[in-house]
N, C-alpha and C positions, 0 to 999 in steps of 0.2 A: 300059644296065645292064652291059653285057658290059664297055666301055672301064671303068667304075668299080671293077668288080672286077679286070678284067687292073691299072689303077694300083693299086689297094690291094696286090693282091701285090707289085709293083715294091715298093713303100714296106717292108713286110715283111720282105721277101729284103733288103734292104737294111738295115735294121735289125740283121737277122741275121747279117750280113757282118760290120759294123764288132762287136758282138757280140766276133765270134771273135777281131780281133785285138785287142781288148781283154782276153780270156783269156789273151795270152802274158807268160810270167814271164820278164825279163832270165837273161841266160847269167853262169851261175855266176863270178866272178873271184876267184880267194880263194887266202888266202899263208899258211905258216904255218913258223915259225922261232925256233927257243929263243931267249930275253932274250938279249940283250946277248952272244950268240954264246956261250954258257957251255958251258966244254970240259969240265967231269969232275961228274958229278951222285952226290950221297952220299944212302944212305938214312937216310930218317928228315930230311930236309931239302925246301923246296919248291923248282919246277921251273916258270919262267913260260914260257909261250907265248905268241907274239907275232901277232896274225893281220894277215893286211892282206884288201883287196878289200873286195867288197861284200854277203855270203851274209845273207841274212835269218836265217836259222836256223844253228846248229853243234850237233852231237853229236859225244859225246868219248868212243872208248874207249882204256880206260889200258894194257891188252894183258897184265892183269893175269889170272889164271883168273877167269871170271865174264865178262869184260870184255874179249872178244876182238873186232875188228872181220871176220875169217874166220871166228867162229860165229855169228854174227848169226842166220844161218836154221836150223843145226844145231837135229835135233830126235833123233837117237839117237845113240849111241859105242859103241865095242867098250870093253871093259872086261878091266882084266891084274886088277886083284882090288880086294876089298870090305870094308866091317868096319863094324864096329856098334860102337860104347859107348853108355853113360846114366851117369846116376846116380839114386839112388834115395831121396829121404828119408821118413822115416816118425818119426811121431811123436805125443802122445798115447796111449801106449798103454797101457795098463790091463794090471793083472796077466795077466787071463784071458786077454791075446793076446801074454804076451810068450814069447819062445823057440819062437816059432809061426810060418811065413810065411802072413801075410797076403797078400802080395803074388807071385804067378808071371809067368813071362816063356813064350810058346809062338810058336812061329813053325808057317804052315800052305801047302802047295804044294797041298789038295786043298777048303778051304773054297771055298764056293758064293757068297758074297756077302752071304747071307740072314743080316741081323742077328738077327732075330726067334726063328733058331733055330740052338743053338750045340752042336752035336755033339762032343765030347771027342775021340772016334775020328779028329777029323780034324786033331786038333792034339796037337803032338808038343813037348812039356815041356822047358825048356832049363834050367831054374831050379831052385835047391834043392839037397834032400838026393835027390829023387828025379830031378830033370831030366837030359836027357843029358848035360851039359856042365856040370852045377853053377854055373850063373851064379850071381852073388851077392844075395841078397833080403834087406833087414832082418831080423831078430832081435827086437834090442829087447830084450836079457838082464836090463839092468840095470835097475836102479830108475828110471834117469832113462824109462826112457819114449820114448830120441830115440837113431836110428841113422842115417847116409849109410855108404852102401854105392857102388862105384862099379866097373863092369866090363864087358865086352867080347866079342865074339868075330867070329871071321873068316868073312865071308862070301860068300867069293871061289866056293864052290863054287854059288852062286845067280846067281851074274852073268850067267848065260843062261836063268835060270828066272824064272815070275811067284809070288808067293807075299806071304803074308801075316805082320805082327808085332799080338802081343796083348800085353795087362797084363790079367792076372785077379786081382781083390780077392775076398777070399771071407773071411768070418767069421761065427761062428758065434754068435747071440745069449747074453748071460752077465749072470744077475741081479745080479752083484757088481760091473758095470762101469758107469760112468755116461758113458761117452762111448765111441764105434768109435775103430779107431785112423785116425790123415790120413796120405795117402802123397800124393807128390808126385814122377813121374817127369819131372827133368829131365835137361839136356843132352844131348839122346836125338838122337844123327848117325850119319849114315849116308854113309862118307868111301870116295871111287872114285876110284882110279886108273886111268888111260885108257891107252891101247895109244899113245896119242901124249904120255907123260910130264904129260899135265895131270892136276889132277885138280877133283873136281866132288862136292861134300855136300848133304846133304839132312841140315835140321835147324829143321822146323818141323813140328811136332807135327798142327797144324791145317791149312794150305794145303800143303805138301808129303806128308805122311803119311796125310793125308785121315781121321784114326782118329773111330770112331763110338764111341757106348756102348751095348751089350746089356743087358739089364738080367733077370737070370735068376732073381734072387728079391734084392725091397728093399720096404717101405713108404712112401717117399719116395723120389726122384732127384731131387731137388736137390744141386747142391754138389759134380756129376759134369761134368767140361767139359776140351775141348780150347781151349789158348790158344796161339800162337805159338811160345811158350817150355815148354809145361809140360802135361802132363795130373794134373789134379786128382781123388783119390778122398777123400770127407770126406762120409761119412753122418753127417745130422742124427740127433738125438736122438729124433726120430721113429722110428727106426727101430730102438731100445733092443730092443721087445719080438721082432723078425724077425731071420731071418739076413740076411746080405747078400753078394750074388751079382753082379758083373758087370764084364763084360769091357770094355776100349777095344780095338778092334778097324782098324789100319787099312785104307786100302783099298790094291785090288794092286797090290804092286810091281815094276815093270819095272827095272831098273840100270841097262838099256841106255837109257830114257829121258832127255832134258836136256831143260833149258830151255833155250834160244835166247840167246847172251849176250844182254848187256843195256846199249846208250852210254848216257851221263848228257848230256840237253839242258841246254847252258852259253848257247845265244842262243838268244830269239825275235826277234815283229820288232817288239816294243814294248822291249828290250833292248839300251843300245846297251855293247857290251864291245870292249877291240881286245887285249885277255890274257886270259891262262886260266891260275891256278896250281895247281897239284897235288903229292901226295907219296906215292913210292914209300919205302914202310917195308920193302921185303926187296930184299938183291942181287939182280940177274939183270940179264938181257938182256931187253926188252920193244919193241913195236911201238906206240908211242903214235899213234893214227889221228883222224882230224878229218874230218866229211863237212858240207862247207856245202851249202847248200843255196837253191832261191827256190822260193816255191811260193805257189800259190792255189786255189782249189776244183775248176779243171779239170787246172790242169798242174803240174809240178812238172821243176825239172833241179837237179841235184847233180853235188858234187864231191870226190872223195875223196883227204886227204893224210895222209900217212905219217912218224914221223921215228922212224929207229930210238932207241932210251934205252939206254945202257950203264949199271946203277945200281951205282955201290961199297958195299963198306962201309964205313960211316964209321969214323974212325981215332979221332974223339973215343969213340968207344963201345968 
């Protein structure tokens, strides 16, 4: 019994040997060299890459902001300064809410989190006739019913603080009005300049901004939502007879936070490609970077190549 078990292991151990060097990935070989040797690149024009070697995979960053192959792990920045726009449309609106804002802007460095319950005292009015800074809110003067408003401000003195941005709808029920008015905050950025001349935006309502909806008095919340592009206020007719109360609320903001650039995968290993074209639409100077790669469930080895891009401007423009 003992010989049968001491062979069993032999067979095993052996098994598990050939195993391992079955796990190893070939060493990276990989070339990479602009078309046809092209000496002067104009923006607004494309720019072929020419690979050679054998990489299973390529990731490609452009060296463009976003798209750096040196921020790849970046996860904070210092920041020289900050600034905020949107714009704001509103529309449908009825006599009873017109030459009224419907609509306020409040920014908060002392709110808790707690959607559930929205303390005034801790947010501080930017908006209006009464905000600090009069940002601009629809109206609605006219008879049409339909205002875009569109404005700003600097927010360089937060760039080392955490704090919050809201939109407060608030109207007030009106027996002569047969519909609330619809406000639609878009183009809402959030534009940083870095201590290393890059700079880096936040302009996504729903995955960046992370904004919630409180809801302080409504008979329905439907027709309340955070999208990509756009936070939506449009009380249904349901809620004719009630006032309507509530805030979008995001979550907190750090400045000095980034996201991690980000390469665009141009090969897998079911992809066979031996160019890559791309187009730089603004002058500069940029670091076009290429990392091949081989890899499998155990191992992986890489390779990383570099060619600097001078981009002109183009003279047809």
């Amino acid at each position: 019994m003992k010989k049968i078990y001491f062979y069993s292991f032999l067979i095993m151990t052996g098994v598990w040997l050939s195993s391992c060097d079955a796990d190893e990935v070939d060493c990276v070989d990989f070339g990479v060299t602009l078309s046809n040797d092209i000496q002067e690149i104009f923006a607004g024009e494309p720019v072929t890459f020419d690979f050679s070697g054998n990489p299973d995979y390529i990731v490609f960053y452009s060296g463009e902001d976003g798209s750096k192959y040196a921020n790849k792990d970046r996860l904070r920045v210092e920041i020289e300064s900050a600034e905020l726009s949107y714009e704001i449309l509103q529309q449908y609106t009825r006599v009873p809410y017109r030459n009224k804002e419907t609509m306020s802007i409040f920014i908060s460095e002392s709110f808790n989190g707690d959607y559930s319950t929205i303390k005034e005292e801790d947010w501080q009015c930017l908006s209006g006739a009464n905000g600090q800074l009069h940002l601009k809110v629809p109206l609605c003067a006219d008879a049409s019913g339909r205002e875009t408003v569109a404005d700003g401000m600097d927010l360089t003195a937060y760039k080392d603080k955490k704090f919050y941005l809201a939109f407060h709808y608030n109207a007030v029920a009106a027996s002569d009005a047969d519909t609330y008015p619809r406000v639609d905050v878009t183009s809402l950025v959030v534009s940083k300049k870095l201590k290393d001349g890059s700079t880096s935006t936040m302009n996504d309502p729903k995955s960046q901004f992370g904004f919630n909806y409180a809801f302080e008095a409504i008979t329905k919340k439907t027709n309340f939502s955070a999208s990509n592009t756009t936070l939506l206020f449009q009380p249904t007719t349901d809620n004719l007879k009630s006032d309507v109360d509530v805030w979008a609320i995001s979550q907190a903001i750090d400045l000095t936070a980034v996201s991690p650039d980000m390469g665009t995968p141009i090969k897998s290993l079911n992809m066979k490609t031996q160019s890559y074209t791309y187009t730089y639409n603004e002058p500069g100077e940029y670091t076009a970077t290429f990392v091949g790669s081989n890899s499998n469930a155990w191992n992986s080895k890489s390779m990383v190549k570099e060619i600097k891009i001078l981009v002109k401007e183009n003279p047809v423009n």
